[in-house]
C-alpha positions in Angstrom: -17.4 32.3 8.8 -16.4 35.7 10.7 -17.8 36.0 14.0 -19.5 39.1 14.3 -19.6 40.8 18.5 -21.7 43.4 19.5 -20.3 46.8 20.3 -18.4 46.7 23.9 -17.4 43.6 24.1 -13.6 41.3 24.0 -12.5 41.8 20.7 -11.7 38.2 19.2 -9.1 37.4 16.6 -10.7 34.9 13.8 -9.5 31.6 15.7 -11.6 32.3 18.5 -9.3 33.8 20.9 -9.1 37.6 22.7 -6.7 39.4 21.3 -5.1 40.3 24.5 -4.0 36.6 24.7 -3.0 36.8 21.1 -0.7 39.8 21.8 0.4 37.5 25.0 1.3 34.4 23.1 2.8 36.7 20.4 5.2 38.7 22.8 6.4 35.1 24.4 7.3 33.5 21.5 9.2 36.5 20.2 11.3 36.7 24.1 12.1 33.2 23.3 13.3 33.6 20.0 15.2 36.3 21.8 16.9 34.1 24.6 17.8 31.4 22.4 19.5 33.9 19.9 21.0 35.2 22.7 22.3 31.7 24.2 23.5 30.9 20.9 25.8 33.9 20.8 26.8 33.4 24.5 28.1 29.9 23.1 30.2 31.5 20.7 31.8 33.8 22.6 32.5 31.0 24.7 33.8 28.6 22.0 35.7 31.4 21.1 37.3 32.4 24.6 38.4 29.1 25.1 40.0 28.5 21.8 42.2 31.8 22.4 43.3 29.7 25.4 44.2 26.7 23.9 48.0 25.9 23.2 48.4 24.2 20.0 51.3 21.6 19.4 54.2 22.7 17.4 54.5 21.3 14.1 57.0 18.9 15.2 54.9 17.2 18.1 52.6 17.0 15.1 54.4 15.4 13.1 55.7 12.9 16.0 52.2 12.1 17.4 51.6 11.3 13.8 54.1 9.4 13.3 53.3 7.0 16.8 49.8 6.8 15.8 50.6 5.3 12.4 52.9 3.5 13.7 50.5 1.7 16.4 48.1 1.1 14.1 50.5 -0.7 11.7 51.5 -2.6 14.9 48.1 -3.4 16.1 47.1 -4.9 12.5 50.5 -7.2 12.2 49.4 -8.5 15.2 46.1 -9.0 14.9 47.1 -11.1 11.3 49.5 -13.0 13.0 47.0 -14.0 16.1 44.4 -15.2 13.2 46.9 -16.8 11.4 47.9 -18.9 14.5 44.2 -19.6 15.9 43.5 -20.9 12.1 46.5 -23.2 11.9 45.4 -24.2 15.4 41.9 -25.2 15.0 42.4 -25.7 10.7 39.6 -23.4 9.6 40.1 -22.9 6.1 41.3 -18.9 4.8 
């Protein structure tokens, strides 16, 4: 049903509200559309200052740290066989 207002006075949108509060509402939520765009570029420029920054390992310290990690990880596994191994002997749970 459309509200119908006599000459002279607030001019209502159809939900019931002026439409200088409208306009208000509508002009907010487009200034925080705005900031967050804005943040969100800010962040990249960040992420992309710092990564101009960073040094990056040589191809050999890659391969090293690979090779250690790998490494430890076969280590840690052996172990942690040969620890259940022991503690079943020990107590004779059945594998």
């Amino acid at each position: 049903m459309k509200r119908i207002m006599a000459a002279g006075g607030p001019a209502e949108s159809p939900d019931g509200k002026p439409a200088k509060q409208k306009e208000q509402q509508q002009q907010a939520r487009t200034e925080e559309r705005e900031r967050q765009w804005r943040r969100v570029i800010d962040g990249y420029r960040a992420v992309v200052s710092e990564m101009k920054r960073v040094t990056w390992p040589s191809r050999d310290e890659w391969v090293s740290a690979t090779l250690i990690t790998v490494a430890l990880v076969v280590t840690v596994a052996i172990w942690t066989s040969v620890v259940s191994g022991v503690i079943s002997f020990l107590f004779k749970i059945p594998q």
